[in-house]
Each structure stands twice: as C-alpha cells, then as structure tokens.
C-alpha positions as CSV (number, residue, x, y, z in Angstrom):
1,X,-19.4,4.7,9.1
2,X,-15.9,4.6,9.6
3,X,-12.8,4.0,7.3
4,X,-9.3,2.3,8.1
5,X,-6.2,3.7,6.6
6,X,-3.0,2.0,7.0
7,X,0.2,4.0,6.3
8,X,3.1,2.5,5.6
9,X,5.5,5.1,7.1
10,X,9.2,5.8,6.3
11,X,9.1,9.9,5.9
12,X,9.1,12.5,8.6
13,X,7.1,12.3,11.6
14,X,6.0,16.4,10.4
15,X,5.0,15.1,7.0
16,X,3.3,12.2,8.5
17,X,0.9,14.6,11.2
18,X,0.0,16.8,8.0
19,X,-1.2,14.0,6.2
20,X,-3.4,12.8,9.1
21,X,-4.1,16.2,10.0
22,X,-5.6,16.3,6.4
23,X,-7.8,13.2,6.6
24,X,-8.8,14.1,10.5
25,X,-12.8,14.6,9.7
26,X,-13.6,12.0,12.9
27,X,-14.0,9.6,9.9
28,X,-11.0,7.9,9.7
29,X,-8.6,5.8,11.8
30,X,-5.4,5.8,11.0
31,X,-3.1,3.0,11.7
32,X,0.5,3.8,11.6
33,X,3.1,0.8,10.7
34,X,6.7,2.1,11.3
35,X,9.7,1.0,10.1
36,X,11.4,-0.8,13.2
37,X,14.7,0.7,12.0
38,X,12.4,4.1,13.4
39,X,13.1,5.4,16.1
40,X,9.5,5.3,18.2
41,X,10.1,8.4,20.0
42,X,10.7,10.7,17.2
43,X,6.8,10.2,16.5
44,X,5.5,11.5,20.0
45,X,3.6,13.9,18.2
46,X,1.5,11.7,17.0
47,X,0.5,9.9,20.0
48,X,-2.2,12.5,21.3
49,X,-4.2,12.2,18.5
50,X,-7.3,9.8,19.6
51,X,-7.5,7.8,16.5
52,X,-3.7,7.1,15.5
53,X,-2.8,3.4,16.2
54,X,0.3,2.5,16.1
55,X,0.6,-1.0,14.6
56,X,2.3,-3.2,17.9
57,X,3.7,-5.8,15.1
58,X,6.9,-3.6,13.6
59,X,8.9,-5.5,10.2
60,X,12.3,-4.2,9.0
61,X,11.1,-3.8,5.9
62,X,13.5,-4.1,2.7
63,X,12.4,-2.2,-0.2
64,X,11.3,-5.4,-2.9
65,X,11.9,-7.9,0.4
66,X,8.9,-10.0,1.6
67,X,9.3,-8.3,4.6
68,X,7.2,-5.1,2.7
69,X,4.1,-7.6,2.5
70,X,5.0,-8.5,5.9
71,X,4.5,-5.1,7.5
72,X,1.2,-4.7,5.2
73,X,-0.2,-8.2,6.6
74,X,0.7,-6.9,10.0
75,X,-1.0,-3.9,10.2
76,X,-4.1,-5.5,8.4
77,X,-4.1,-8.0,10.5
78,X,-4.0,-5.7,13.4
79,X,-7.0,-3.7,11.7
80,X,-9.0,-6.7,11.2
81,X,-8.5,-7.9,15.2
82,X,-9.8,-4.5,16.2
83,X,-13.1,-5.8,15.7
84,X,-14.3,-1.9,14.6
85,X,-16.8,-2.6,11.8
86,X,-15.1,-0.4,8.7
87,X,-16.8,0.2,5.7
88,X,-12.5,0.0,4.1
89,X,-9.5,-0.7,4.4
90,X,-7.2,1.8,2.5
91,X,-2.8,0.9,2.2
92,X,-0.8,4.0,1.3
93,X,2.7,4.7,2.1
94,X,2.9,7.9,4.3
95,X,5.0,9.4,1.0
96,X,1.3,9.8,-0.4
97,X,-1.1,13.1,0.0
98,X,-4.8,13.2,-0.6
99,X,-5.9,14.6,-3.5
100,X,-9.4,15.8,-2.1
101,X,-11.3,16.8,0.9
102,X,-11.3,14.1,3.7
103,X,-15.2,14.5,3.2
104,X,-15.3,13.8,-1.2
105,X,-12.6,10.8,-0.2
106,X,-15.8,9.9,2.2
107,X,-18.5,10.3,-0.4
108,X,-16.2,8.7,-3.2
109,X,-15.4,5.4,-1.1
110,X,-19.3,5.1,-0.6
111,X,-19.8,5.6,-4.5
112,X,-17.8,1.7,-4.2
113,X,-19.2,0.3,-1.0
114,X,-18.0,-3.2,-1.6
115,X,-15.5,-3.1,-4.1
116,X,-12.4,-4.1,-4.2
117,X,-10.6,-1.1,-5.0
118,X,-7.0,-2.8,-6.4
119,X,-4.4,-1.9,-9.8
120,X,-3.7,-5.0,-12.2
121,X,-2.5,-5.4,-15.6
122,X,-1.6,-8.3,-18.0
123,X,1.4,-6.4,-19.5
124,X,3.0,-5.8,-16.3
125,X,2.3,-9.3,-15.1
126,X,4.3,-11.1,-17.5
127,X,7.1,-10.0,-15.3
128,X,6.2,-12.1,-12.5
129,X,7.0,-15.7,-12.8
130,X,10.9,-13.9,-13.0
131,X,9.7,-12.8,-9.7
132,X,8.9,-16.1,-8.0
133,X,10.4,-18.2,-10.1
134,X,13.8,-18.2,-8.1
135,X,14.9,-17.6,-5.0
136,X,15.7,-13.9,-3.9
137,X,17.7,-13.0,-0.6
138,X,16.7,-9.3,-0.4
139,X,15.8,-8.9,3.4
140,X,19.0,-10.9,4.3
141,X,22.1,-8.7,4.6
142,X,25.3,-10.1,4.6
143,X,28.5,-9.9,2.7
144,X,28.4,-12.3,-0.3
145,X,25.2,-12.3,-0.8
146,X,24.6,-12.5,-4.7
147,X,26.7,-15.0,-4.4
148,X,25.1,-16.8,-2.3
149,X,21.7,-16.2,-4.3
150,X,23.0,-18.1,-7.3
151,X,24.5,-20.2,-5.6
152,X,21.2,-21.8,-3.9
153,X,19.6,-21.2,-7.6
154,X,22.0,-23.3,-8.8
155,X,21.9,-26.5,-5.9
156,X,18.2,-26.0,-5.3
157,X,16.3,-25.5,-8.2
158,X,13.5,-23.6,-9.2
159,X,10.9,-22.6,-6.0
160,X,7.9,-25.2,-5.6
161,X,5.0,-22.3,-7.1
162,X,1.4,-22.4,-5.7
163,X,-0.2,-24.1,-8.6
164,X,-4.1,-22.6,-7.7
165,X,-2.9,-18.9,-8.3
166,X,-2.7,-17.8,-11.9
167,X,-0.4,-14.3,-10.9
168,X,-0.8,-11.0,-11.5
169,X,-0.5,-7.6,-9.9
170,X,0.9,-4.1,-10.5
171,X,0.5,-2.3,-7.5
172,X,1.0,-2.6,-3.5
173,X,-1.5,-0.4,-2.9
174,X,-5.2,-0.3,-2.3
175,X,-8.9,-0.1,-0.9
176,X,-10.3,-3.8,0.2
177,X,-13.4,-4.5,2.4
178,X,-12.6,-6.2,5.9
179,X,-14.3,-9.5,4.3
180,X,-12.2,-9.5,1.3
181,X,-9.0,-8.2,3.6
182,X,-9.8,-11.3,6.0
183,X,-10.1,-14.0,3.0
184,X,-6.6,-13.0,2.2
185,X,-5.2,-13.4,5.7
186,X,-6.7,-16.7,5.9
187,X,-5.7,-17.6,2.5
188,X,-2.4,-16.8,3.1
189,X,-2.3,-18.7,6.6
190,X,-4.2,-21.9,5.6
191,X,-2.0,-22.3,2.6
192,X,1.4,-21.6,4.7
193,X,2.6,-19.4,2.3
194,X,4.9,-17.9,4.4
195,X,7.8,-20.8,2.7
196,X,7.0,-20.0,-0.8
197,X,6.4,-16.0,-0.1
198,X,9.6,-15.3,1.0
199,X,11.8,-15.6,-1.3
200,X,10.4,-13.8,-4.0
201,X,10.6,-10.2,-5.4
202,X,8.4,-7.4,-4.7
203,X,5.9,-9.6,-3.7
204,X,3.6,-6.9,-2.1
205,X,2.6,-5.6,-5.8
206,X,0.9,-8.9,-6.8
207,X,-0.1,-11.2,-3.8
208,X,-3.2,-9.1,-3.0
209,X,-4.2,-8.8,-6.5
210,X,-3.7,-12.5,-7.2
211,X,-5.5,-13.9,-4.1
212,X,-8.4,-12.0,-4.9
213,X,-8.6,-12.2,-8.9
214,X,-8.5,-16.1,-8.1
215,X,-11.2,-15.6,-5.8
216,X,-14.7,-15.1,-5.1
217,X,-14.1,-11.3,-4.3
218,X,-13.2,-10.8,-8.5
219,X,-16.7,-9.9,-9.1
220,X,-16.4,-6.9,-6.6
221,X,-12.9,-5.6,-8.2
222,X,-12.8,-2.4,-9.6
223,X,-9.2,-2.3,-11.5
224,X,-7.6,0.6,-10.2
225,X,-6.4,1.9,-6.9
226,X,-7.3,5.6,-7.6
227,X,-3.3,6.4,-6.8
228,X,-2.1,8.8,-8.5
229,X,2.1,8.1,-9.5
230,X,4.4,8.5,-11.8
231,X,7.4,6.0,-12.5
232,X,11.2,7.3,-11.8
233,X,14.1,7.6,-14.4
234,X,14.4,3.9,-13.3
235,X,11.0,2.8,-14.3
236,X,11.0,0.9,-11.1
237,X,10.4,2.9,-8.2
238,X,8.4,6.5,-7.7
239,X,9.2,10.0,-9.1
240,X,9.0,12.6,-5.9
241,X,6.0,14.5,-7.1
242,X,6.7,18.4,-7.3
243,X,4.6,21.9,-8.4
244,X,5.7,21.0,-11.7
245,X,3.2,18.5,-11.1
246,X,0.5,19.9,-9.8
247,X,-2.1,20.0,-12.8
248,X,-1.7,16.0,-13.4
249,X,-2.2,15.6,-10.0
250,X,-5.0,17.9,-9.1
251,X,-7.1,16.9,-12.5
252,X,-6.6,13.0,-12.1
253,X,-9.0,11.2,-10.8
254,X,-6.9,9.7,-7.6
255,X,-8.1,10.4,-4.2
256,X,-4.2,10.0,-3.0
257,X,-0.9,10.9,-5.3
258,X,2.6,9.6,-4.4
259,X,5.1,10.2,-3.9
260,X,6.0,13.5,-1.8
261,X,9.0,14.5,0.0
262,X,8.5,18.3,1.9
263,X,12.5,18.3,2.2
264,X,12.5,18.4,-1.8
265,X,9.1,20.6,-2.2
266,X,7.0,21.5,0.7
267,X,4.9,24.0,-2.3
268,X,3.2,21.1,-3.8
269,X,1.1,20.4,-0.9
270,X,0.2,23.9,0.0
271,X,-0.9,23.8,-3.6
272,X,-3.0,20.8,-3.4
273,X,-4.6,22.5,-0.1
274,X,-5.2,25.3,-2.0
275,X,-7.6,24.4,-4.5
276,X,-9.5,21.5,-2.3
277,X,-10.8,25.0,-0.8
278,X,-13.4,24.7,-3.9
279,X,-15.3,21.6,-4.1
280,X,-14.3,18.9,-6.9
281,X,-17.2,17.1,-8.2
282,X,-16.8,13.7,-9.3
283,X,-18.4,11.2,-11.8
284,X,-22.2,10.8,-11.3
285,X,-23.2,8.1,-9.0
286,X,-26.1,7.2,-11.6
C-alpha cells in the first residue's frame, strides 16, 4: 500500500530533503508543488530521489489568495491522474515535520482506512460568509488596489454564493481518500466554481471541508487533521515551532507539527528525531 503526500513548498530546498528523507520508508510518494516565484534549479537535490514528483502545474500562490487552493487542486489533481492506487492523500506545507516514525504514520493512517481525515469547527466558521461574501483582490498586485476592492464592492454588489454549500472549515490541511479527493475535483469543475472561488479569502481552509461535509463522504470524516500548530501573536497565521516546544509537540497526538524554520531553530528537529528512536504507541485499534 502506498500513500501520497503533497507538500506545499516555500522553505529551503535542505529543509525540504530532510523532511522527505524522514518519510523515505518506500511507502510514500511525495509530490512536490513549488512556488513558481521558486527558482526550479535550486531543488536539484531533490530530483534523484525515485519517488519525488514534482507537480508540472506551478501557481504563484498569495498567502489567503485563491491561488493557495489553486496550487492544492493542482497537485491533487496531478496525484489523482497518476492513476497509482493510494490508500491517501496527505496536504502539508513543507514548513511541517513528522511527529513519528514514517512506519507508526503507516500503521496510524491504516487505523483510518477510509476516513476523511479533515479540521472543522462551528466557532471558527462563523467567520466565513465575511470571507465570500465580497469580493477580495489578494492574488492581483497592483498599485491602488484596496481602492479598487471597495470600489467593485460598492458598483457590484455582494458575490452570487453557491446556495447547496452550508460553509465551514478551519483548516487547509489534511488526509482524504482518492475517491473523496476526486468528488471534490469534479465538484468543483461541474459546478464552475472557479468564478465564485476566486474572489474570496483564504479559501483553501474551508472549500475542502465544505464540499465534503455537504456530501456523501460526511459519514467517513473524522474531525481533525492530526496537525499539530499553534496560532502566531496575530492569531492568524502559524507560530515557528521551537525546543521550547518540544513537549507539546512530541506528546500530542499529530502525526505532522507546523510550522518549522531550521534558519530560526534547527534543534527542534534533532529533538524530534531523537525520541522517535523509541517507539510511541498509539490509541488501541479495538
């Protein structure tokens, strides 16, 4: 059995090769969606390794731009078009580290054959028809923009919503089956949601949960992407994990923790190595 990971990748091409180099039990594919801003070269170290894929669709992505779905969506589409029968498909930024051995992520990810392995919550979906509910210009860059952006709020109204979704989300990342992952690609396609999509705001951290909560696929959804994060000073994007860290982390039960920088603290990983020397047992599968 083999399992997809799909890394969203804006960090060091070093930091990058650890964390496959980490997950490299003949398992695991890893499919690599770069930043187009990247320059392609600068990951040559990567290219020997049998199974890195580099995802052939590349997005300049915008951090809370529709253009971060758009990168996910490409490389899971790529995944899907592969035609390798995977028993998952896992999204994590290449910021994130695994938490165990590349062989308990194994056994844990076979504990939830079939499920849907995704992070929602009511609370933080109240925040979401501000999110779609005008229209955002965040992957357009051009001088006098926010004007611009209330400006076509004002002339144009509010956005036409999809009326069969009741929203919610909380997080872009997660582990989805290649049935669920292709319902979503066709939902998204059928519909033409591209129109409505892209002019909202952070869309990647609810259009996943909402397709599939509205779905067949609820009945498989386990509500919680076993990611491991804490929330920055800002409460909106992701404190840089450090040693200071290390006993939430380790003692958590995430397979993956985010986010990690080895230019701020290279430590906390050696750490985590460290004591996935001993074997941690998990939940009983009774």
């Amino acid at each position: 059995m083999r399992y997809a990971l799909l890394i969203i990748n804006h960090v060091s091409p070093l930091q990058t090769k650890r964390l496959i180099e980490r997950l490299n039990n003949d398992y695991f594919d890893f499919y690599i969606q770069l930043d187009k801003k990247t320059d392609l070269k600068s990951y040559a170290i990567l290219k020997d390794i049998r199974n890195v894929i580099f995802i052939g669709k590349r997005i300049t992505v915008t951090p809370g731009g529709y253009s971060a779905l758009k990168a996910n969506l490409a490389g899971l589409s790529q995944i899907i078009e592969s035609e390798i029968r995977y028993h998952s498909i896992s999204l994590i930024s290449g910021s994130d580290y695994p938490t165990k051995r590349a062989d308990e992520i194994c056994d844990f990810l076979n504990i939830y054959k079939g499920k849907q392995l995704i992070a929602y919550d009511e609370s933080w979906s109240q925040n979401i028809p501000e999110k779609i509910s005008k229209y955002y210009l965040t992957d357009y860059h051009f001088t006098g923009k926010q004007f611009a952006e209330r400006l076509l709020n004002k002339i144009s109204g509010k956005p036409e919503i999809p009326k069969m979704l009741k929203f919610i989300g909380k997080s872009a990342y997660w582990t989805i089956t290649p049935n669920c992952a292709t319902y979503v690609l066709a939902y998204i396609d059928r519909l033409e949601l591209d129109s409505f999509l892209k002019f909202t705001n952070g869309s990647d951290e609810f259009v996943f949960q909402s397709i599939i909560m509205n779905s067949p696929y609820h009945e498989e959804v386990v509500n919680s992407n076993y990611r491991y994060t804490e929330p920055a000073s800002d409460s909106i994007t992701s404190k840089t994990l450090t040693v200071k860290d290390f006993n939430k982390i380790i003692f958590s039960d995430s397979i993956f923790a985010g986010k990690f920088d080895i230019t701020v603290d290279y430590e906390i990983l050696d750490m985590i190595d460290k004591a996935n020397q001993i074997k941690i047992l998990y939940r009983s599968q009774k």
